[in-house]
LUMBA-656081 format. One line per field, with one value per residue (C-alpha): residue in one letter; x, y, z. Coordinates in nm, 3 decimals, padded with zeros to 5 digits. Example, Ala and Ser with C-alpha at 12.3 -4.5 7.8 and 13.67 -1.06 7.14 Angstrom:
# LUMBA-656081
code: (A / S) $
px: (01.230 / 01.367) $
py: (-00.450 / -00.106) $
pz: (00.780 / 00.714) $
//
This chain:
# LUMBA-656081
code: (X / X / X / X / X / X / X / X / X / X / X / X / X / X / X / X / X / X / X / X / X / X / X / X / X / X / X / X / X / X / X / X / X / X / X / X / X / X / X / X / X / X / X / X / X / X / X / X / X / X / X / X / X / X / X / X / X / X / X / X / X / X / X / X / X / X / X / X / X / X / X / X / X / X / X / X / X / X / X / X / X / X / X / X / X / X / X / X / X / X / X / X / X / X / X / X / X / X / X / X / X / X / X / X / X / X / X / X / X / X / X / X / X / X / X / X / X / X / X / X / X / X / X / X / X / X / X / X / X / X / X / X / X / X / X / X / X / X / X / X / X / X / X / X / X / X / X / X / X / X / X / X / X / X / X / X / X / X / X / X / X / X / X / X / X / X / X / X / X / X / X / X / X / X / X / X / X / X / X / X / X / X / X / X / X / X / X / X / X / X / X / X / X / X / X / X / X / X / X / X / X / X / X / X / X / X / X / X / X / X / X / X / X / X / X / X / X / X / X / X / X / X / X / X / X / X / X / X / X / X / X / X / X / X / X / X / X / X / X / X / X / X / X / X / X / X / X / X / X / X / X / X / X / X / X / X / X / X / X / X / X / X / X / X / X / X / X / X / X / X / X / X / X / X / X / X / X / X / X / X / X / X / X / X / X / X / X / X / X / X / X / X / X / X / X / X / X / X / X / X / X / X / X / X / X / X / X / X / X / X / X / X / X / X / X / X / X / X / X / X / X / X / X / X / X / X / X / X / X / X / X / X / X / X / X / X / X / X / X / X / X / X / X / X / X / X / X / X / X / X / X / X / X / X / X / X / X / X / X / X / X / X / X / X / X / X / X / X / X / X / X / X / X / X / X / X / X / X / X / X / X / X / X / X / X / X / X / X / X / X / X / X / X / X / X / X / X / X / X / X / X / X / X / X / X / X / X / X / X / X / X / X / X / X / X / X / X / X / X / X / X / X / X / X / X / X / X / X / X / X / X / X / X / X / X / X / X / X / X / X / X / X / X / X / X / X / X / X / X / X / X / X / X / X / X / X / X / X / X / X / X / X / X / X / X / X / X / X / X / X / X / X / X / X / X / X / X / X / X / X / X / X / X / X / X / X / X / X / X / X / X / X) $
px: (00.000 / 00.103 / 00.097 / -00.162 / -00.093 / -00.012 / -00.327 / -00.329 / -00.479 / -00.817 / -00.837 / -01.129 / -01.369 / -01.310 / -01.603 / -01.568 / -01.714 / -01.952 / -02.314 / -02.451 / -02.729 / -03.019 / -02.921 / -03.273 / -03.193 / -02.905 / -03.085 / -03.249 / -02.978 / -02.724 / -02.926 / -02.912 / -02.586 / -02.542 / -02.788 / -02.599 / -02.320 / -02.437 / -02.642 / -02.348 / -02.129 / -02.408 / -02.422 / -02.037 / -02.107 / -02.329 / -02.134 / -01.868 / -02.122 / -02.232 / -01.854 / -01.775 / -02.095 / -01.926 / -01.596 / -01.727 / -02.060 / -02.191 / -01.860 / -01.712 / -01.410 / -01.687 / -01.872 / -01.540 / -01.450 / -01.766 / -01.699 / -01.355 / -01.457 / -01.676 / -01.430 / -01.200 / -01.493 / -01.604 / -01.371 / -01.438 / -01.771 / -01.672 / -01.450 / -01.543 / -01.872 / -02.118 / -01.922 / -01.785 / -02.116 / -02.274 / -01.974 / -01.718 / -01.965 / -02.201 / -01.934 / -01.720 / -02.028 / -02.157 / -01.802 / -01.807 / -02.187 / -01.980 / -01.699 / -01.500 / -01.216 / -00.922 / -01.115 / -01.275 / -00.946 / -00.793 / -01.045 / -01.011 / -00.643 / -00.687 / -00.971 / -00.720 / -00.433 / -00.668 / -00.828 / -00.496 / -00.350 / -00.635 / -00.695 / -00.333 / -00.340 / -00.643 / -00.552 / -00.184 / -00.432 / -00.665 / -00.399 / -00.270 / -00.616 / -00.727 / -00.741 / -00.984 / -01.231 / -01.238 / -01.365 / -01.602 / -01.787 / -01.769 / -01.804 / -01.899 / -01.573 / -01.324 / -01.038 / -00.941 / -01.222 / -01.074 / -00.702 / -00.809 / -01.057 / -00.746 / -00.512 / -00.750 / -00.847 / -00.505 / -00.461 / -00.802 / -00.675 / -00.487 / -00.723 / -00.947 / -00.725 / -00.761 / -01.132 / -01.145 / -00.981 / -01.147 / -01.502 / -01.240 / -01.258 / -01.596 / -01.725 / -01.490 / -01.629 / -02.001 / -01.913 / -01.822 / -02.170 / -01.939 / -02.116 / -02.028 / -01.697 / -01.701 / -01.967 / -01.824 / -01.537 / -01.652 / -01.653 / -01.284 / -01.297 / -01.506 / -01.371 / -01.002 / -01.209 / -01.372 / -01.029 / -00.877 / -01.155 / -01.109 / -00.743 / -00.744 / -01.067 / -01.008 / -00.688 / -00.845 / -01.196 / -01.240 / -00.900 / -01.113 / -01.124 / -00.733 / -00.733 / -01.079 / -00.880 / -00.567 / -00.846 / -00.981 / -00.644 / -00.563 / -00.892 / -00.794 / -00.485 / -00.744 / -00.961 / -00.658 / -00.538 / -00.877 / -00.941 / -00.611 / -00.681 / -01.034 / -00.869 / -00.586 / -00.869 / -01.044 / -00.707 / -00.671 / -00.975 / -00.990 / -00.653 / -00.751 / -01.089 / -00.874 / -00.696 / -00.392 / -00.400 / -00.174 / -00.260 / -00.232 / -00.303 / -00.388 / -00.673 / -00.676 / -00.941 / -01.324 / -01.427 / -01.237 / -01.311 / -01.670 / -01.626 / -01.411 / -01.743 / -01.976 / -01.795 / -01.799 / -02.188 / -02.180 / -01.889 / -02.102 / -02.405 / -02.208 / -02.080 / -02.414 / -02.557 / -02.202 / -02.259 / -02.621 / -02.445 / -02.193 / -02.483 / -02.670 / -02.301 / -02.271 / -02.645 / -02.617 / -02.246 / -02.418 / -02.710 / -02.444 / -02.227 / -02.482 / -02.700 / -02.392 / -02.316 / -02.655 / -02.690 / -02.430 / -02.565 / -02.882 / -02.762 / -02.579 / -02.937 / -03.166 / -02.878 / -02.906 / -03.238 / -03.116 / -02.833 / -02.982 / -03.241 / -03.167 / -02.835 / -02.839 / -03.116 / -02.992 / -02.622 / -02.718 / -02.982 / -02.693 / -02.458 / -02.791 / -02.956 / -02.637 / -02.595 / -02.965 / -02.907 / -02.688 / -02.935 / -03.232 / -03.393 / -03.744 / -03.574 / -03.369 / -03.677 / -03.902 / -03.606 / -03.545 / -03.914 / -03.945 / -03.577 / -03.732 / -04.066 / -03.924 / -03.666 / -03.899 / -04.190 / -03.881 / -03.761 / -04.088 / -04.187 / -03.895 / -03.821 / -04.191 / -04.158 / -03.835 / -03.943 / -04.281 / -03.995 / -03.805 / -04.110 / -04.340 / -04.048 / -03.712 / -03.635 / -03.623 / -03.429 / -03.160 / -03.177 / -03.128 / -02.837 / -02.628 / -02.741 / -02.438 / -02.179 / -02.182 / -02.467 / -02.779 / -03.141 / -03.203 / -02.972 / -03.155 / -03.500 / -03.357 / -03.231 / -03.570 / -03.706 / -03.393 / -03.500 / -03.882 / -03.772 / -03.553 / -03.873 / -04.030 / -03.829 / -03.695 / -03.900 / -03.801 / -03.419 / -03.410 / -03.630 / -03.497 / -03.089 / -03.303 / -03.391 / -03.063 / -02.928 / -03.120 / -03.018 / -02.672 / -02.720 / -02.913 / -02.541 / -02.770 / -02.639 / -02.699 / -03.069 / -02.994 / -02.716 / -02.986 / -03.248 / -02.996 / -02.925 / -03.335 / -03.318 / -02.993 / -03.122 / -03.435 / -03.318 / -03.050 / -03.354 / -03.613 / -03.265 / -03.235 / -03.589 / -03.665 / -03.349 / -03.232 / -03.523 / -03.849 / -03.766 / -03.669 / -04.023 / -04.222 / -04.061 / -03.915 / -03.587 / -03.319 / -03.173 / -03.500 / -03.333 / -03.147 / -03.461 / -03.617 / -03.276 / -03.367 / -03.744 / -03.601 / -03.396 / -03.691 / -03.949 / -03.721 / -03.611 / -03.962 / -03.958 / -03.594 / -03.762 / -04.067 / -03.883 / -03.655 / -03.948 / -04.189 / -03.849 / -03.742 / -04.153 / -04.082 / -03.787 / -03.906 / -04.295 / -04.490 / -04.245 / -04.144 / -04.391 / -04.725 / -04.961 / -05.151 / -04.879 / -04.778 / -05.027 / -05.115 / -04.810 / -04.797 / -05.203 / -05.042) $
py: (00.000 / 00.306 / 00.640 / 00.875 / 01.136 / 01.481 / 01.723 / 02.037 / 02.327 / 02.265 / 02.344 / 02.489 / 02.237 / 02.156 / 02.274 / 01.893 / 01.814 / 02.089 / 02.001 / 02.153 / 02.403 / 02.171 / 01.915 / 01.729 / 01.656 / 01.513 / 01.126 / 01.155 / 01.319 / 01.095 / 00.787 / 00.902 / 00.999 / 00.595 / 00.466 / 00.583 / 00.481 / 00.099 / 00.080 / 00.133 / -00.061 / -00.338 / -00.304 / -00.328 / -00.701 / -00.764 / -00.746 / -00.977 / -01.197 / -01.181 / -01.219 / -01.509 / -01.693 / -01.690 / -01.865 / -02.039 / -02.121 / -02.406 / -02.582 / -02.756 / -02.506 / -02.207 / -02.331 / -02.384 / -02.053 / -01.875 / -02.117 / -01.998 / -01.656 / -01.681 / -01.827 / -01.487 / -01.291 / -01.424 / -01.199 / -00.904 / -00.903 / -01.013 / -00.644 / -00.463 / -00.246 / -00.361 / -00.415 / -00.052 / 00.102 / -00.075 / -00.002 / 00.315 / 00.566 / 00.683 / 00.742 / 00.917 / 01.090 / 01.179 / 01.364 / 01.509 / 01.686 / 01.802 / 01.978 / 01.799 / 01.737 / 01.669 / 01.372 / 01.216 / 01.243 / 01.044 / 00.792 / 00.764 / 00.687 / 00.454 / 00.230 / 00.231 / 00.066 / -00.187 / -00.279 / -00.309 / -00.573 / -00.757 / -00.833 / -00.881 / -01.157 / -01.290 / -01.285 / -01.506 / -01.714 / -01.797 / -01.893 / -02.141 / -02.247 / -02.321 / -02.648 / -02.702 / -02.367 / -02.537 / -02.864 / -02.670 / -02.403 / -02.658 / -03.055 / -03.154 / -03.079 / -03.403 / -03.449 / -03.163 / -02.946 / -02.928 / -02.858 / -02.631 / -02.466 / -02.475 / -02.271 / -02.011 / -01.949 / -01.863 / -01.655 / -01.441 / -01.376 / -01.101 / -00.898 / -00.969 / -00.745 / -00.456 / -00.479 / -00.436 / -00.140 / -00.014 / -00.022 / 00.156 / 00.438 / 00.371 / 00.506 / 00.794 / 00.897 / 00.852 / 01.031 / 01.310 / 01.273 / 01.167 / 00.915 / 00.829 / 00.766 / 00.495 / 00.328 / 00.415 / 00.260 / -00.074 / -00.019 / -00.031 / -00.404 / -00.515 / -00.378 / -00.526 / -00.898 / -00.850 / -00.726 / -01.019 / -01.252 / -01.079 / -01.105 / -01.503 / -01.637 / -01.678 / -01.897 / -02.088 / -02.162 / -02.419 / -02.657 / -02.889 / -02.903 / -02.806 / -02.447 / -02.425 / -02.419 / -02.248 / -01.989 / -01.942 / -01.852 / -01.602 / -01.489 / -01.519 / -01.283 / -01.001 / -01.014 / -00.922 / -00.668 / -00.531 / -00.534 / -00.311 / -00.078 / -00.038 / 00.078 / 00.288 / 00.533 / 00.652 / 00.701 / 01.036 / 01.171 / 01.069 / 01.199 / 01.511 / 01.505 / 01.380 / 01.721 / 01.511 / 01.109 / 00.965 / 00.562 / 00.416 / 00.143 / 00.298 / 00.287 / 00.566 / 00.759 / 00.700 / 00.729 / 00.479 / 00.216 / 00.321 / 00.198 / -00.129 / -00.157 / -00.167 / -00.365 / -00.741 / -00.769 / -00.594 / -00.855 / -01.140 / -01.010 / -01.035 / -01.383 / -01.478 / -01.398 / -01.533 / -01.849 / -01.865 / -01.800 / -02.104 / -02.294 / -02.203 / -02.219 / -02.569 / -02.728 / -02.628 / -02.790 / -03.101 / -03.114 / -03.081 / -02.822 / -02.676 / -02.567 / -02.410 / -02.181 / -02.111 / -02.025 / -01.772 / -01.617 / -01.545 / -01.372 / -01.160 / -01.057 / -01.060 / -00.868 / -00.556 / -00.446 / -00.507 / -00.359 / -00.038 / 00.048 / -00.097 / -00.054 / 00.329 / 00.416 / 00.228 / 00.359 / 00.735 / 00.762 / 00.596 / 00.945 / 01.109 / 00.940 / 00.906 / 01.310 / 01.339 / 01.052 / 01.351 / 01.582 / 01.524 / 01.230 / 01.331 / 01.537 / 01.234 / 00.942 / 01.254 / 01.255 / 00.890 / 00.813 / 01.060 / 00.921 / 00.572 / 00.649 / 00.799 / 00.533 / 00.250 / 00.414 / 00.459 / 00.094 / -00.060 / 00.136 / 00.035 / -00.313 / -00.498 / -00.392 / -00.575 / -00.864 / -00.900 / -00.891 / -01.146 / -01.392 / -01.343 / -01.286 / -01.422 / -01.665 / -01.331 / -01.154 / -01.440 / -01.472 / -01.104 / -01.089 / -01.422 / -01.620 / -01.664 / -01.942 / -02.176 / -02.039 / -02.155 / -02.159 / -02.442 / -02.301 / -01.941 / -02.155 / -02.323 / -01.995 / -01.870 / -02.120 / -01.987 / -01.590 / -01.718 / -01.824 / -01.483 / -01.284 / -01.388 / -01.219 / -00.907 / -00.627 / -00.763 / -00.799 / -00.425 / -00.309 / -00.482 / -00.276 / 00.013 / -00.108 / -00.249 / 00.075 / 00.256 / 00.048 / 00.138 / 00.465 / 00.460 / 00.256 / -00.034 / -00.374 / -00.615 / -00.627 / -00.668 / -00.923 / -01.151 / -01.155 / -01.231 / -01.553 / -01.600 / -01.546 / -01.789 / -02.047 / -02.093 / -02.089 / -02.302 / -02.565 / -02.473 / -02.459 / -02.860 / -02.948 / -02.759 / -02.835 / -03.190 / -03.351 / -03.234 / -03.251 / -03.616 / -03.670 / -03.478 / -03.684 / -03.366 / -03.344 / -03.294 / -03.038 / -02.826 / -02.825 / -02.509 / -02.322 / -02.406 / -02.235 / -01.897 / -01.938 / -02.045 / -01.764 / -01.532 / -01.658 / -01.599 / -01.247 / -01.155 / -01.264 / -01.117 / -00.776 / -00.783 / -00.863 / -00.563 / -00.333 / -00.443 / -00.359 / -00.018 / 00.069 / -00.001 / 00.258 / 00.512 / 00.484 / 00.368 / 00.355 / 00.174 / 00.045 / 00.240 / -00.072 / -00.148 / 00.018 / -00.355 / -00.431 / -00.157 / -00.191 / -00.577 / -00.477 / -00.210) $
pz: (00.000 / -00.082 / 00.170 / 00.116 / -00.135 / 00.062 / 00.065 / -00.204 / -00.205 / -00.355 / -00.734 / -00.893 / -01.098 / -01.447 / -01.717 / -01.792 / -01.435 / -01.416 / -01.474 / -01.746 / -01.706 / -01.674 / -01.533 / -01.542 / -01.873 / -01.871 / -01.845 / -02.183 / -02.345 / -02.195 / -02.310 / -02.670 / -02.643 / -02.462 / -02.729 / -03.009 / -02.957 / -02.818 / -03.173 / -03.342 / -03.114 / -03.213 / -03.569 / -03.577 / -03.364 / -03.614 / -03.924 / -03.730 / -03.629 / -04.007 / -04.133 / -03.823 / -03.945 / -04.360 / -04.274 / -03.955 / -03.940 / -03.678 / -03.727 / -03.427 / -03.450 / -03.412 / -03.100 / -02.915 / -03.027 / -02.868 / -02.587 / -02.513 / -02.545 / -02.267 / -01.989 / -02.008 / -01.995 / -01.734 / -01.557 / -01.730 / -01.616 / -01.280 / -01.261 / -01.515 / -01.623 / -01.440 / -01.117 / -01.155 / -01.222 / -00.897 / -00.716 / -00.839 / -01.029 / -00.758 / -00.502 / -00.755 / -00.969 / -00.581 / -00.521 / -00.895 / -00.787 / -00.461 / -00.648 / -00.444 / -00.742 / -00.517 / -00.370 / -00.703 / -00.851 / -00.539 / -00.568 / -00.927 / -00.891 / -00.640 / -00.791 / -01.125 / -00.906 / -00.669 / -01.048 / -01.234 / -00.945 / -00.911 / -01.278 / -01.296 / -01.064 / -01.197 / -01.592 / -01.452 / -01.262 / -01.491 / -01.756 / -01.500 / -01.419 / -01.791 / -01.810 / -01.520 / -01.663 / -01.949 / -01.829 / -01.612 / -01.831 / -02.142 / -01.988 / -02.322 / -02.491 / -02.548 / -02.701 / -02.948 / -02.921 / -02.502 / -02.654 / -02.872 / -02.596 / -02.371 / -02.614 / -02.694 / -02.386 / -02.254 / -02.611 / -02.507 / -02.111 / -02.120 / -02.378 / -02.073 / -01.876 / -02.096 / -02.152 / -01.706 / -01.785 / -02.036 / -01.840 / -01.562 / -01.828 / -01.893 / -01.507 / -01.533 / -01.877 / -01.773 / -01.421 / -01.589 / -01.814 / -02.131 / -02.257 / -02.629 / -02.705 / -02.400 / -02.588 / -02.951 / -02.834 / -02.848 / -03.216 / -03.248 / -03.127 / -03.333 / -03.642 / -03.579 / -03.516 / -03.855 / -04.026 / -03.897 / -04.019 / -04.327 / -04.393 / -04.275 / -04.325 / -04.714 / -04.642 / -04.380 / -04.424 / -04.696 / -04.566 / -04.342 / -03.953 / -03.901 / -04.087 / -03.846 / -03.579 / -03.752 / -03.807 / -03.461 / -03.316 / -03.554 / -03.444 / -03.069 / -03.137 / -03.274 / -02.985 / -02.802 / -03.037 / -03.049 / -02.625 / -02.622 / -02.886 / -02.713 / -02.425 / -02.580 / -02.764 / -02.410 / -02.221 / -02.388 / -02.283 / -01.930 / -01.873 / -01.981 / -01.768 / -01.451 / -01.295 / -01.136 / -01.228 / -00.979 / -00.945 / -00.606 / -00.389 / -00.086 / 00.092 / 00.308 / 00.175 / 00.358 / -00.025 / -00.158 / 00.104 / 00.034 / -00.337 / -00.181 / 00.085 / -00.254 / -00.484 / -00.290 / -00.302 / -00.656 / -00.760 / -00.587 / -00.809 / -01.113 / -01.009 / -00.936 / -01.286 / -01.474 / -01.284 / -01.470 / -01.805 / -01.724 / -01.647 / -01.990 / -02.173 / -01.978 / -02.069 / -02.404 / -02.487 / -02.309 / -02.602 / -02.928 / -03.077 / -03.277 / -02.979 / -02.795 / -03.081 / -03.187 / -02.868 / -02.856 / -03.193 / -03.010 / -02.715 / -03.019 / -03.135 / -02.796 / -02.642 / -02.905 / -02.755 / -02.385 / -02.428 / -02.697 / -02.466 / -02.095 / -02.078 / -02.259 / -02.017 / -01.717 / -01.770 / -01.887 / -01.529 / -01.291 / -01.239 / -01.238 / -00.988 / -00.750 / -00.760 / -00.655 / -00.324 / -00.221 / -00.132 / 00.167 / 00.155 / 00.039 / -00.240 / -00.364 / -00.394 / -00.543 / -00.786 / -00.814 / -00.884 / -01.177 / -01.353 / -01.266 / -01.428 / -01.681 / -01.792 / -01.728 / -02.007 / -02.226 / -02.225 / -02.235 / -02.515 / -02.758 / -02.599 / -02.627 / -02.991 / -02.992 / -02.823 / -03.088 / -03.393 / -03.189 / -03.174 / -03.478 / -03.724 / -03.605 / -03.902 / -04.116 / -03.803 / -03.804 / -04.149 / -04.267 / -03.971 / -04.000 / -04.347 / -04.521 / -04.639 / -04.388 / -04.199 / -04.376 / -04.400 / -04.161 / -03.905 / -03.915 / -03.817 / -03.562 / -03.416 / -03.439 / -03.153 / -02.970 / -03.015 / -02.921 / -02.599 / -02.524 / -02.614 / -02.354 / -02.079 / -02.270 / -02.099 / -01.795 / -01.848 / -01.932 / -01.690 / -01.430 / -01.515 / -01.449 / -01.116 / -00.997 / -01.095 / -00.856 / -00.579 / -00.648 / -00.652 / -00.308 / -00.203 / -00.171 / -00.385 / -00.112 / -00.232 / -00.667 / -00.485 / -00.299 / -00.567 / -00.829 / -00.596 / -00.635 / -00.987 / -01.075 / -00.787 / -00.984 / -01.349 / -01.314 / -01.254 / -01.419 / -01.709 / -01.600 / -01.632 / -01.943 / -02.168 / -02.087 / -01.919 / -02.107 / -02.439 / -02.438 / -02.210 / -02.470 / -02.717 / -02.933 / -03.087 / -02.822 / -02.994 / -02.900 / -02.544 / -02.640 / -02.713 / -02.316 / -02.219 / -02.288 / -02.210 / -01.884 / -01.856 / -01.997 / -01.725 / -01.386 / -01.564 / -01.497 / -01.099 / -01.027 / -01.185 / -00.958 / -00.655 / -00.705 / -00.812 / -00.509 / -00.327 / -00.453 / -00.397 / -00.044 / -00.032 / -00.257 / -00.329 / -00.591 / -00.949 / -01.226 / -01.528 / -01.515 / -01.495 / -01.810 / -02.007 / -02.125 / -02.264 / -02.446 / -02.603 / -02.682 / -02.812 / -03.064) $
//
């Protein structure tokens, strides 16, 4: 541990950190400004998806690919945006509303170093520990679909590393009400992917189950190319938006310990819901190879709308909602009930749209998106009964970000932390029952398991999401989605 940086003189605020004039505003504008950026963040996952899908297809090479990726990002999520957003951003956005800019810039030094050394030792450990994540998140994997899961996995680590910092950059950017280059800069990663696809795929793709493989590592090395560059492009701006960046590991200020205090039950939250995606990773590698990486192509789609319209609103209302828990008490849930309101109309009103597309027409979704080469017109069906299942729970994924959000920014994520236990607890059998027990008993094809997955997943979004709203009601008063409202919309 470092000692405790000598006090300054205090230094005025920057015009960076100063709210603007009306600051009511700055939710809606910051979720356009979030939502703009995610969309085309999306659209640039799509086109890889689109380009992956050409040279790859269902092939055995491509479902231990999307396999693989998932073990080292299992530790981004574990540290990085989500965790910093329940944990980092309303302490420091709290401080930022203060004009207290010696102290945010303290803590933002400090949360840099704690992050950098803990996903430092993590990234060496889980490079050690490959072997083993590999025969936990994937059990169906034998053979050399495990030794190729086991080298690209240890490729993919260390990109991990800079995509924790990166969502690091992410909470200082959105602190400071700077929302679209963090989300633009997801753009960069997904363009270096796709230039890699398109320099190798050509040489690789039609040369039988080696070149596959040869293929996916080449890949590997542009997911870490593309993790650092998506780093490197934010650093400039948050430097300049930082008065004095000094990284440390101390501990000394109340504020940072604050952050420390918040971050185990948001990191057991996370853990919590990436245990649920190793179950539904785990299920589906159990049914065939085609399930796992169908599956994976759906969360690509039923993720755009979570992430367009929960995450923009969810992410753009956090700082906003934190600045507003520093005033009284009656002030701050007047406050947080008209952001909540506000956000929840918002992302019902574009989401259950969504969700009909993703039900009544998802052959022609998942065949506009991801029909090509080796991706044909049978697999695009059978993704369909994967999107049909998603649908089900959409409104209440999204809604349900708004909600957690506002427990973190009332320094509350003990309560998203226990009903995420509900939630995971539950789907992880209902997941059991409905993938690899029905079908067989209903006599479908087992294949059809991967579809229960998401309905499973779908059906406990919806009781996590009342849990925390019949929660927050408790705290606040009466919020979230105006009853009726639902089915209005679902009716139109």
């Amino acid at each position: 541990m470092t000692a405790p940086a000598p006090a300054s003189p205090p230094k005025p605020a920057s015009p960076a950190a100063t709210p603007p004039a009306a600051p009511e505003r700055a939710g809606g504008r910051g979720a356009m400004l979030v939502g703009i950026g995610i969309l085309a963040s999306r659209l640039m996952g799509l086109v890889r998806e689109r380009v992956f899908a050409h040279y790859l297809g269902n092939a055995e090479a491509a479902a231990v690919f999307k396999a693989a990726l998932r073990i080292p990002n299992f530790l981004q999520n574990l540290f990085g945006e989500g965790v910093l957003s329940g944990s980092f951003i309303p302490v420091y956005a709290q401080l930022l509303g203060k004009k207290d800019a010696e102290e945010s810039d303290r803590v933002a030094g400090a949360v840099f170093g704690l992050l950098t050394l803990a996903t430092g030792v993590m990234v060496a450990l889980g490079m050690l520990a490959t072997p083993m994540f590999v025969d936990v998140i994937a059990p169906g994997f034998e053979g050399g679909e495990r030794d190729l899961a086991v080298r690209l996995v240890r490729i993919l680590f260390p990109g991990t590393g800079f995509l924790v910092l990166s969502a690091w950059c992410l909470g200082i950017l959105n602190s400071h009400r700077r929302f679209l280059l963090s989300y633009l800069a997801p753009v960069v990663w997904n363009v270096v992917i796709i230039a890699t696809l398109l320099a190798v795929g050509g040489r690789y793709s039609q040369g039988g189950r080696a070149a596959e493989e040869a293929l996916t590592e080449w890949l590997a090395w542009g997911v870490v190319a593309g993790s650092f560059l998506q780093f490197a492009v934010q650093v400039p701006t948050v430097l300049r938006l930082l008065g004095r960046f000094r990284p440390a590991l101390s501990l000394a200020s109340a504020s940072v310990r604050q952050v420390l205090k918040n971050f185990g039950p948001v990191v057991l939250g996370r853990g919590v819901v990436q245990f649920s995606a190793w179950v539904d990773t785990a299920f589906a590698s159990l049914i065939s190879n085609r399930a796992l990486s169908s599956l994976l192509y759906a969360q690509t789609i039923y993720l755009i709308p979570v992430s367009l319209f929960g995450m923009a609103v969810s992410a753009a209302e956090l700082p906003e909602m934190a600045r507003a828990t520093g005033e009284g008490e009656a002030d701050a849930h007047a406050k947080l009930r008209t952001r909540i309101d506000a956000g929840s109309r918002r992302i019902a009103f574009w989401v259950v749209p969504s969700a009909a597309a993703l039900l009544f027409l998802g052959d022609l979704v998942s065949g506009a998106l991801l029909q090509t080469g080796k991706f044909g017109a049978a697999d695009s069906r059978y993704l369909w009964y994967l999107l049909m299942g998603a649908a089900v729970g959409l409104v209440a994924s999204t809604v349900g970000r708004l909600y957690a959000s506002a427990f973190y920014a009332l320094k509350d994520p003990k309560t998203p932390l226990r009903y995420a236990v509900v939630r995971v607890s539950l789907g992880t059998v209902k997941a059991y029952f409905l993938a690899l027990w029905l079908p067989e008993r209903l006599g479908l094809p087992r294949e059809l398991g991967a579809a229960f997955l998401t309905l499973s997943s779908g059906i406990v979004a919806w009781v996590e999401t009342t849990l925390l709203r019949r929660k927050l009601q408790q705290r606040v008063g009466p919020v979230g989605v105006p009853a009726g409202l639902l089915p209005r919309l679902w009716g139109a």
